[in-house]
N, C-alpha and C positions, 0 to 999 in steps of 0.2 A: 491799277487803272491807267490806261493810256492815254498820253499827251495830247491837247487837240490843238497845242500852238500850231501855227502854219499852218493847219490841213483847210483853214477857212479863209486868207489873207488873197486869195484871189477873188472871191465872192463879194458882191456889193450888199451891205447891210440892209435889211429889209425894211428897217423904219427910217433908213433916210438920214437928213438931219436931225430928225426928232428923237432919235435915238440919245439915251440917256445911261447908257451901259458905261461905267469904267472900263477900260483895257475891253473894248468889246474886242472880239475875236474875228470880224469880219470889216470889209476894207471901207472904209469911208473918203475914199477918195472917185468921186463920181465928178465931177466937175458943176460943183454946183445946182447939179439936178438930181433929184429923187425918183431913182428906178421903180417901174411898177412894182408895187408889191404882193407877193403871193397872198392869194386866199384864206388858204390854211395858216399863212403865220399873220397875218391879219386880226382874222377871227379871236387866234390865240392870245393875242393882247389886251389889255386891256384897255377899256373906253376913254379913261384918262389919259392915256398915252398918246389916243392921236390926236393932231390938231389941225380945227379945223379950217383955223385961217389960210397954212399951207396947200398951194395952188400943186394939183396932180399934172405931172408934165408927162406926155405920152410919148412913147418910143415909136419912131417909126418904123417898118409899117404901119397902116394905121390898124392899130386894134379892133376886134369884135367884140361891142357893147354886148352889154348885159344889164337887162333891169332888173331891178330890187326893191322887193313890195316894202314900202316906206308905211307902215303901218305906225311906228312907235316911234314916240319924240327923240330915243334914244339915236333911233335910223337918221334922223334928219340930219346928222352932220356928217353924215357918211357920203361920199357923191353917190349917185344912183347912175355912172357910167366908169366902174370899173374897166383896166385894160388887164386885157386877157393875156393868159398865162403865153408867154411868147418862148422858142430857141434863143438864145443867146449864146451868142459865142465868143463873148470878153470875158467867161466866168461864168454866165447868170446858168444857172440851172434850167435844162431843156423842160419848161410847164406849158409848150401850145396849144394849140388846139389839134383835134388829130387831123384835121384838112390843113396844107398849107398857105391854102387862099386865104387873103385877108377881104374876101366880098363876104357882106354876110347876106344870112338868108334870108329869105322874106317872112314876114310876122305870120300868115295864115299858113304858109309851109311849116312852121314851127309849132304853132300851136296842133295843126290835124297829126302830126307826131305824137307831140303830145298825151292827148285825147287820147288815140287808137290804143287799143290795147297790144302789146305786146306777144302774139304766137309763135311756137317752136316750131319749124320743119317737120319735125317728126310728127305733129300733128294731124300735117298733113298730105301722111302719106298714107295708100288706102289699106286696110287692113288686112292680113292674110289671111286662108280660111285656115280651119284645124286638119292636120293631116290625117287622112285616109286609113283606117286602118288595114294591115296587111292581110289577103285570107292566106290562110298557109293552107297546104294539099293536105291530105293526110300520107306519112310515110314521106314528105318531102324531107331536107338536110334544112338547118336555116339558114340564114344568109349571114355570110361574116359578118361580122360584129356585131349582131344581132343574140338576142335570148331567146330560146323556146321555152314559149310561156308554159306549156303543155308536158315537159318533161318536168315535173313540180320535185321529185324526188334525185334528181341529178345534184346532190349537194355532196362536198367535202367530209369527210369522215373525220368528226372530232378526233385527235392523238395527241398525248403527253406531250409538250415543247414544240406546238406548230411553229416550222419553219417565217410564214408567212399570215398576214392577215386574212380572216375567213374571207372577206369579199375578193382580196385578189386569188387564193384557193378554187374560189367558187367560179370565179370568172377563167382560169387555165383550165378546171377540168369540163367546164364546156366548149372550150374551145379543142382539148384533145377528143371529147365527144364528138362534134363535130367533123373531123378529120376521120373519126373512122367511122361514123355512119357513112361518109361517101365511100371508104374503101369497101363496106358491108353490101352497102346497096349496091356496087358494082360487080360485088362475087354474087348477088340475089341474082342478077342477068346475064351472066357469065356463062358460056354453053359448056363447061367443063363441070360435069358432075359430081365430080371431087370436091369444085368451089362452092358449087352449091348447098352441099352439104353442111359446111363449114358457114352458112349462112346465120348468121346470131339474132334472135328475136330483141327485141327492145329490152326487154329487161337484164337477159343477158349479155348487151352491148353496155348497158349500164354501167351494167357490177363490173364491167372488163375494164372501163374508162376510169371506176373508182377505186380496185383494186392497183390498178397501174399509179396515180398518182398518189394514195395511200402510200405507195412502197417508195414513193420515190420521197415524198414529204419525209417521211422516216427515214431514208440515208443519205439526203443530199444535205440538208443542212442550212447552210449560208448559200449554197449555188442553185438552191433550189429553185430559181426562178428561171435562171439561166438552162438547165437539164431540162424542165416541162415544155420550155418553151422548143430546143432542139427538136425535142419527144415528137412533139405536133409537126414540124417544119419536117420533120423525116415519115411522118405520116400522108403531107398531104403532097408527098412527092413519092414516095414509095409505089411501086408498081405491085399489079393483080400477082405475081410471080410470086414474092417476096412476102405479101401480105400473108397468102397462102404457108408459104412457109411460118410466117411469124404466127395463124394463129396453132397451127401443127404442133410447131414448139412449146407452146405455152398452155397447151394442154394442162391443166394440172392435175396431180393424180384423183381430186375430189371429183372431176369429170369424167373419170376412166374405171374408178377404185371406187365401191361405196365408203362412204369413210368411217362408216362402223365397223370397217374391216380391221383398219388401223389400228396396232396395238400400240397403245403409248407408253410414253418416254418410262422406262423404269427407273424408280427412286433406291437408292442405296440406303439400306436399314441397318443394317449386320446383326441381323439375325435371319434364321430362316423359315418359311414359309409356316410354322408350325408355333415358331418360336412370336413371331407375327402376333398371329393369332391369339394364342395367350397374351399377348401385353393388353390387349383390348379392355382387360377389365377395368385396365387405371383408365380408360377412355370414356367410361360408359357413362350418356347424359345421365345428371341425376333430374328427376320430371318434376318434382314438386317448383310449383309455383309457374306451372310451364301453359297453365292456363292461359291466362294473361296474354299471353302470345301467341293464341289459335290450338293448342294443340288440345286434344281429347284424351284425356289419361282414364277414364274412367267412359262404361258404357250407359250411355242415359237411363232415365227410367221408363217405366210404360210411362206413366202418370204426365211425366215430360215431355214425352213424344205428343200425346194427345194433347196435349194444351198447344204444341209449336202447331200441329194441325187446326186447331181451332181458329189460331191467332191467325193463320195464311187464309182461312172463309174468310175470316170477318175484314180483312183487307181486300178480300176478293181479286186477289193473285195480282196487284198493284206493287210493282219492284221499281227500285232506279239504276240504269244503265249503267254497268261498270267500265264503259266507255266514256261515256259521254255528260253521264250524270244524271238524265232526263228522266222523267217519269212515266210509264207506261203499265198497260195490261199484258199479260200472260194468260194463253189460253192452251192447255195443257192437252184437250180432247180436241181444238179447234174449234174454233166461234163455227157457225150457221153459212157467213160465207166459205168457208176457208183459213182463215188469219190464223196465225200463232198468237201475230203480237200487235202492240198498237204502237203508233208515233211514229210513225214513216222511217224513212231513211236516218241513219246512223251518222253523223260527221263530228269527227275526234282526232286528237294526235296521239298518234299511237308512240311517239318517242317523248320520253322525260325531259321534263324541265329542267336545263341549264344554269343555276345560280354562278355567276360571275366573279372572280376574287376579289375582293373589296382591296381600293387603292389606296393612297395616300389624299390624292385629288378629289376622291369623293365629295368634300365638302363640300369644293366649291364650282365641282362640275356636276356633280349627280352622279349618284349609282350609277351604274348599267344595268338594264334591264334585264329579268329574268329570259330565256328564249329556249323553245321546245327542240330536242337534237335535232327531230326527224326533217322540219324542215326550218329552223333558223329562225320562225318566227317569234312576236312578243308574245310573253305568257297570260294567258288571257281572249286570244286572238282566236277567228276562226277554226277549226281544223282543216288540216289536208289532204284525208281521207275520207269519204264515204263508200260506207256499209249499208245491206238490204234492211238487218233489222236490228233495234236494240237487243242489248245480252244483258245478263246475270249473273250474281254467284252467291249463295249461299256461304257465309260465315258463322255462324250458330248450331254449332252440336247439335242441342235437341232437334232443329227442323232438319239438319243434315239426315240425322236417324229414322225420323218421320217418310221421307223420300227410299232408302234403304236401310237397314237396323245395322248399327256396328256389331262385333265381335272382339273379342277377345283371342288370342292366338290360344287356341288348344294346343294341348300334347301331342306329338307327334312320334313314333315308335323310329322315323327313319328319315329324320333332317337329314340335312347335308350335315358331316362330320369334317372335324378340323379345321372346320371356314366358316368365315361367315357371308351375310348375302347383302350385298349392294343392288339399290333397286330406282326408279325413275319412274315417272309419270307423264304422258303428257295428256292434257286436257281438252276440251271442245265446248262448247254451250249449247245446251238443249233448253229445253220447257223446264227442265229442273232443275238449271243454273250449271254451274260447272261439273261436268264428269270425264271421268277415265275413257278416252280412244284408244292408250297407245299403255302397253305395260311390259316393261323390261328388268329383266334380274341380272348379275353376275355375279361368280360367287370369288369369293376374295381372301388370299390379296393378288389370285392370279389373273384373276377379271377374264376368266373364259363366260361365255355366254350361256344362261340357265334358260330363261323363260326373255321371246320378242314377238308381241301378239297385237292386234290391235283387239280393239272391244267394241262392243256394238249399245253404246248407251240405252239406259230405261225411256229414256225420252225422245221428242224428236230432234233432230239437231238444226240447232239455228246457224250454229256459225262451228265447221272446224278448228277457226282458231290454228289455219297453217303458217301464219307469221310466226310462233312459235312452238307450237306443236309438229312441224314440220310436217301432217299426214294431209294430202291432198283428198280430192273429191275423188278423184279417180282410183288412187288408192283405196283409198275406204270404202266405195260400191263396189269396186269389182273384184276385192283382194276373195280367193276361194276361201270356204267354211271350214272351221280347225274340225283334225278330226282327232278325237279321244283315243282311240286305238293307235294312231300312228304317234309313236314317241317325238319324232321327227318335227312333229306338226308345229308343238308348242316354239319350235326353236329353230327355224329353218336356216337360219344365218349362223348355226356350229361350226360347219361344213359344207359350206352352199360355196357356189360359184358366184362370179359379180351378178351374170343375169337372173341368176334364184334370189341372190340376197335382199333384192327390193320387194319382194313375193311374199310379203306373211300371213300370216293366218289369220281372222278374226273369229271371234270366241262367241259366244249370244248373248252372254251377258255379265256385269261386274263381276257379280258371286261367282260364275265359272274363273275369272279370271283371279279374282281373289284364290279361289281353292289351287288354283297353278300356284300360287305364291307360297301360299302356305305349307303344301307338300313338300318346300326346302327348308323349312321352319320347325323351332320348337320356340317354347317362352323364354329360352338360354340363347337361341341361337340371336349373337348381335346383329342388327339391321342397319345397315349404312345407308346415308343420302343425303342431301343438301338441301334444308328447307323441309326438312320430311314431316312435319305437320299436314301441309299441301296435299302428300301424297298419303300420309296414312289416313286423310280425314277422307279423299279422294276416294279412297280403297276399304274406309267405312272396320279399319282396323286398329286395335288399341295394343299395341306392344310393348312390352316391359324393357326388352333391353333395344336401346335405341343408340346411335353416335350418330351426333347432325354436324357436320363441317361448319354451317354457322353458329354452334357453340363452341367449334375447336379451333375457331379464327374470327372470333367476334370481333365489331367494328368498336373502335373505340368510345361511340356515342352512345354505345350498349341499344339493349331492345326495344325497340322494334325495329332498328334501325339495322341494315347486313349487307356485308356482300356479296354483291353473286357471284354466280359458280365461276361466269367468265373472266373476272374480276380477279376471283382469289387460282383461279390457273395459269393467269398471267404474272402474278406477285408471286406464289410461290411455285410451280411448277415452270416458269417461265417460256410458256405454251400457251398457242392462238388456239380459243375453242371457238362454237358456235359462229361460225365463220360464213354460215351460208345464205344471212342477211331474208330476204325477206321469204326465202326458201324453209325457212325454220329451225329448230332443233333435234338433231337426232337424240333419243332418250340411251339408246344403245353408248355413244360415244361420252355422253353427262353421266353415266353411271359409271362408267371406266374411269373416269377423274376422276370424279367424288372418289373414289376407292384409293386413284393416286395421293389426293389431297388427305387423305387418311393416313396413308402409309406415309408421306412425310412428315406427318405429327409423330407417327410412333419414331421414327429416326429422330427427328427432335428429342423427345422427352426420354427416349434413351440412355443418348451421351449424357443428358442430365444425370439421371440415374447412372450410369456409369462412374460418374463422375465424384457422387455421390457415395458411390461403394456398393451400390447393387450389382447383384449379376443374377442370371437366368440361370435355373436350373430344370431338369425335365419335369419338376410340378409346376415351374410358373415362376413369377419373380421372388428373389430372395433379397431381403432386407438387412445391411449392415449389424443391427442391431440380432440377428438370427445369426450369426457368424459366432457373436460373443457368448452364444448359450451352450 
């Protein structure tokens, strides 16, 4: 504790001569008079202390009185003309009043003081109105630093290790958006028909602005903010020349090249194409108990099927959206007016919920809330799409069968030999919930192309389903009719050119397209796919020997729980698939992986077995323990 000798020795003591302190710390040398005393230390004494015979000698100037409501007997020895807290400059401590004048004011001045109530400036200043909302043109740029409300899907691509927080992410790649709508819009008016060309529709200005900072999130790192920002700055100064050239260059082959063309990355086995094929057996799903988890191992009864038809009258074709959730009618011949369906427009998030890593902080900040990829919002929240009508899809065997009757694969006199068949599905929603559009084979492990068809569903179609199906509207009305004589037909993309490749045939109906599948088929031959429940319940087929990739790279929380295809191509093939965002999936290029993600299991469980003491002989695998016989 520090000394407080001296620090007080020039200061005149507050109570004067009445002061009764030993060794007080403050000066008593006043010349016989007692300096006014402060208020506050005043107060703080006690009533014993002062006395009241001692006459108050005032400093001059003269002081401004102050009355004091003398209510209590206790008051009455107090003078009821205190002198006011004055500057001193022998010592006393500056307590004046904040005017230096020693006039004082007049009583009715004081009191209307008083009285008044006290108002803030700010009160009374006049209020502004709410600003104007902006009308944007349509096809205009926005205005710097501004958001386009109207671009709803213009968001950062979730990636492993983001460089940067989602909102500043979100906020650069609108701002590189914006730098090249302006260069876009100035090639749209451009008299150079070359630029014009090169003209990008909105969606594909999009993908251009989110693939560019995608890649750049992914190898900048720490500078990442620094590069995006260049990016932009060199955007919105780059010239019509240049632009031209940038977007020439950046063609990528997926805009030049179908990408079904692309044969992917080959996986090293060591063993050969034959050799392959035989391990398959150690591969082969076993089905039992595979119910549980959608698949049809067994082909319904009659008995069954008529009962799943009875149950769908007595509901009276009443399904719920497997968008949205909602509950609506199905009219499969069409209501009276026209309708398919009931309950107006469709609005859902078509991208999955985001669960957040749980922190340390959680406790005492809160979770974070779940939030949807597609657009960043709270789970729970509106959607950000709307659709014409609600969809469906049939989960249940028996009514799946009701709709079309499964099969069983027959025998077949003239499978494919030495291979087996890799196969993909993509789907659409009709009156009769989910079916087959789109049907592709290759046969494996060289993943040339067997059978690429579209179908022409039993029902009418509600929704293609090109966010991942990938077949558009245009595609699917106007692709020409397969023809049965022309081997060609089934497969046009063998040997086709880039302009033929987009060109496929459609078929008339599943069973046509079933029976293409099964002419590569026997009850031996293995059937590869990812998720192949989907597609065999799809294709209304019950197969014995089956290898699903989500049994050969199960998620660790086991079923029903998997990962997709794009998922497990990036973990273990360490390849970009389905890359074409809201362009969809080609089933040609998912069935070529699946076949890879195949073939790097058999490399796997190989060197196992190698390792092990097995080795391959021309019947098939030979077992350590067949060596010692």
């Amino acid at each position: 504790m520090w000394s407080s000798k001296g620090l007080f020795t020039t200061i005149i003591c507050p109570m004067g001569a009445a002061c009764k302190v030993p060794n007080c710390i403050f000066t008593h040398d006043f010349m016989g008079t007692q300096p006014s005393r402060d208020i506050q230390a005043e107060e703080s004494v006690p009533q014993s202390a002062a006395s009241p015979e001692e006459p108050l000698i005032e400093l001059s100037p003269e002081p401004k009185k102050r009355k004091i409501d003398q209510t209590s007997s206790e008051n009455s020895n107090i003078s009821s003309t205190r002198p006011a807290k004055k500057a001193f400059t022998g010592g006393l401590v500056a307590t004046g009043p904040s005017k230096p004048s020693g006039k004082e004011a007049p009583d009715n001045l004081s009191k209307s003081k008083e009285n008044t109530p006290r108002q803030l400036k700010t009160s009374q200043r006049p209020i502004s109105p709410p600003p104007k909302p902006v009308q944007k043109k349509p096809g205009q740029a926005p205005a710097p630093g501004t958001r386009d409300v109207k671009v709803q899907s213009l968001n950062p691509r979730p990636i492993k290790g983001e460089p940067a927080q989602w909102a500043v992410r979100h906020a650069l790649v609108q701002k590189m958006h914006e730098a090249m709508a302006a260069l876009n819009k100035k090639a749209k008016e451009s008299s150079d028909p070359e630029l014009q060309a090169l003209h990008l529709d909105e969606n594909a200005l999009i993908k251009a602005a989110l693939d560019e900072e995608e890649h750049l999130a992914k190898t900048q790192g720490k500078v990442y903010r620094n590069v995006v920002g260049q990016r932009v700055m060199s955007y919105k100064k780059m010239k019509m020349e240049d632009w031209k050239a940038h977007l020439l260059k950046n063609k990528t082959p997926a805009n030049q090249v179908d990408a079904a063309t692309k044969a992917p990355q080959r996986v090293e086995t060591g063993l050969s194409p034959e050799q392959e094929t035989m391990f398959l057996s150690h591969l082969i799903t076993n089905q039992t108990g595979l119910e549980r988890h959608g698949y049809v191992t067994q082909v319904p009864s009659p008995a069954d099927i008529e009962e799943a038809r009875q149950a769908v009258n007595w509901v009276a074709n009443w399904e719920v959206c497997d968008r949205c959730a909602t509950r609506f009618q199905v009219f499969p011949d069409r209501r009276e007016d026209g309708a398919l369906t009931t309950g107006g427009h469709c609005t859902y998030h078509p991208g999955k919920v985001m669960y957040p890593q749980r922190k340390k902080t959680d406790n005492i900040t809160g979770r974070e809330e779940p939030r949807h990829m597609c657009c960043r919002e709270p789970q729970g929240s509106r959607g950000c799409v709307t659709l014409n009508t609600h969809v469906f899809k049939v989960v249940d065997g028996k009514r799946m069968a009701s709709i079309m009757p499964f099969i069983e694969t027959p025998p077949n006199p003239n499978p494919i030999k030495d291979k087996a068949v890799c196969f993909d599905c993509e789907m659409g929603y009709t009156v009769y919930g989910l079916e087959v559009i789109r049907l592709t084979a290759t046969s494996w492990p060289d993943g040339e192309s067997l059978i690429d068809v579209l179908v022409r569903p039993l029902g009418t179609v509600l929704d293609l389903n090109t966010r991942y199906s990938g077949v558009t509207p245009d595609q699917f009305f106007n692709t020409p009719e397969y023809d049965p004589s022309d081997p060609a037909s089934s497969n046009p993309r063998a040997s086709a050119t880039t302009k033929e490749a987009t060109c496929l045939r459609i078929v008339s109906n599943p069973e046509a397209a079933r029976a293409l599948l099964l002419s590569h088929l026997s009850p031996e031959t293995p059937l590869l796919g990812h998720a192949l429940e989907n597609d065999l319940n799809v294709m209304r087929l019950v197969h014995p020997t089956i290898i699903d990739t989500v049994m050969l790279y199960p998620h660790v929380k086991g079923l029903p729980i998997r990962h997709s295809l794009k998922t497990l191509a990036k973990s273990q093939l360490g390849i970009e698939i389905q890359t074409a965002g809201a362009a969809g999936h080609d089933s040609l290029e998912d069935a070529r992986y699946t076949g890879e993600l195949v073939r790097a299991k058999v490399a796997k469980e190989w060197r196992k077995l190698q390792d092990a003491g097995w080795t391959m002989t021309p019947q098939g695998l030979c077992s350590p323990k067949a060596h010692l016989r």
